[in-house]
N, C-alpha and C positions, 0 to 999 in steps of 0.2 A: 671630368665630372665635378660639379658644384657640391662642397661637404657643407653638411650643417650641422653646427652645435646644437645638443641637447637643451631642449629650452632650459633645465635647470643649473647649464651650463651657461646661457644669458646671464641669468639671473647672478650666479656668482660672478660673473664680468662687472656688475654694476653694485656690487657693494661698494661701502666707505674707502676711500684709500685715508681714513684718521689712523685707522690700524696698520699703517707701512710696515713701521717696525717696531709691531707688537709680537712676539713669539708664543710659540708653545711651550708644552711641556719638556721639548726634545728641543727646544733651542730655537728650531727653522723658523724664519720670519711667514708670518696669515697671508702675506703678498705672495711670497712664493708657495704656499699651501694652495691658495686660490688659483693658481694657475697649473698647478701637479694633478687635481681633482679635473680639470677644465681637459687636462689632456688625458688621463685615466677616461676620464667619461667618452672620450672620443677613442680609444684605445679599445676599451669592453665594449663600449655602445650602452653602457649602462649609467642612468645619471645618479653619480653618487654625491651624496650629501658633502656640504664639507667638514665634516666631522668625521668621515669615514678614513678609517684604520686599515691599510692595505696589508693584506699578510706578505711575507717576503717573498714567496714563491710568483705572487704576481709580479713585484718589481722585478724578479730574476727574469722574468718573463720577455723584459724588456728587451728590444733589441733598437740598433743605432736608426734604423730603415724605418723604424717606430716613429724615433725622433725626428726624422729628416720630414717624414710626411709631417707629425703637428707643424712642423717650423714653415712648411710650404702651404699649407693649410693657413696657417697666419698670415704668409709675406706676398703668398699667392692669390686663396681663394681655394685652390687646386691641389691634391694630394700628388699628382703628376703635373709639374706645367712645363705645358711644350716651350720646343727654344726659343720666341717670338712674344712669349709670356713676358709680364713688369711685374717685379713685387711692388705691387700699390697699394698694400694693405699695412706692410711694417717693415720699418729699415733695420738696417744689421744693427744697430744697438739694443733695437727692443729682444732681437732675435738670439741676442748673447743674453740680456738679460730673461728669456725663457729657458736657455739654456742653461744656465745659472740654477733657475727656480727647478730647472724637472733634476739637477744633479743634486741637488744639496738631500735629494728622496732616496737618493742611490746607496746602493748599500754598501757596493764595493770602490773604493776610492782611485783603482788602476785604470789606467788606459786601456780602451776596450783591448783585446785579442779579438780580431778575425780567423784565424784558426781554432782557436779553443770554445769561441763568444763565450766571454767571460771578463769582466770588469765592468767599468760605467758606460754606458752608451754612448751619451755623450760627449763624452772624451777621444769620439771614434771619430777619424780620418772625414768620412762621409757627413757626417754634421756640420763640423768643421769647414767643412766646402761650401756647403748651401751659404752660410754667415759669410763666407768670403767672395763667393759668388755676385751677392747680393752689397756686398761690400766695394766690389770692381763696380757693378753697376753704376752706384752712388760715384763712387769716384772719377768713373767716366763723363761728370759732366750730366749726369738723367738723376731724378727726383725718383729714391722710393717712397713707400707708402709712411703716410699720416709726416711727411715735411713740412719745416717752415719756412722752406723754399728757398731754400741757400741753393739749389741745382750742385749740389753736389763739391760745394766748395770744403777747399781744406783750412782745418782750425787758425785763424789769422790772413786767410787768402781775402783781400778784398775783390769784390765782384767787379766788371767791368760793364761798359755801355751795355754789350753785345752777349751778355752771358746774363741779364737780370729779365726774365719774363716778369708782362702784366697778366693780371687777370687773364684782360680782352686776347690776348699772346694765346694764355691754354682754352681757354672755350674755343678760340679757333681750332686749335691744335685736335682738340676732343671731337669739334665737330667735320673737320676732316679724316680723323680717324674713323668715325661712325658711317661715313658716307665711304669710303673706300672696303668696309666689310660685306 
């Protein structure tokens, strides 16, 4: 199933990034504020401002299976994607760096426990996976989402004849995909 953000969760997607690394009162950088609100609001179903003050008991609330869905919700589209799915929507850097944004909210700084649940979500086993997952992808050679089309080359790797698609290369590619569904 296709998830949608709460339009007031658009709308915080397209603020200024002038405020990167502007902070609050508590230190946390508005970058990553803007994106904890962004997953709250898909978390409640509720669009909260971002100025909203979460009490602890909702962040305790949190669990890692929380986090796995925003991050598949972003890389995917899809809260579940099946095995056959491509994150085309965001590579495992952005996905560490949401990861980053929703722990710096967390209140406990330990690696989750699966037996007790208890500690940072985040920090769990199962998060952890989906960014490596998506991380294998990329390194096998396939494009995830929002590239600038290196296919998945590694930092210093020069590209070769046979490893550098054109344009005209994925429009094919797209339009045989579309014709075989």
């Amino acid at each position: 199933q296709q998830y949608h953000f709460p339009p007031h969760t658009q709308k915080v997607l397209t603020m200024s990034s002038s405020n990167i690394n502007t902070t609050n009162q508590h230190g946390q950088k508005l970058v990553y504020r803007r994106h904890f609100i962004e997953f709250m609001s898909m978390f409640d179903g509720v669009n909260y401002p971002i100025a909203h003050d979460f009490p602890a008991e909702a962040i305790h609330r949190i669990t890692p299976d929380d986090v796995v869905t925003f991050l598949n919700v972003k890389a995917y589209g899809v809260a579940v994607p099946r095995r056959h799915d491509k994150p085309t929507l965001a590579r495992s850097h952005k996905l560490q760096f949401y990861k980053t944004a929703l722990s710096s909210f967390m209140l406990d700084g330990r690696r989750w426990d699966v037996d007790l649940k208890i500690g940072n979500p985040t920090k769990s086993k199962a998060v952890n996976d989906v960014i490596k997952r998506i991380k294998e992808f990329e390194n096998n050679g396939n494009e995830g989402g929002n590239t600038r089309g290196n296919g998945g080359l590694k930092s210093g790797q020069m590209p070769t004849t046979g490893s550098v698609k054109t344009a005209a290369d994925k429009i094919q590619e797209l339009k045989n995909e579309m014709a075989t569904k």
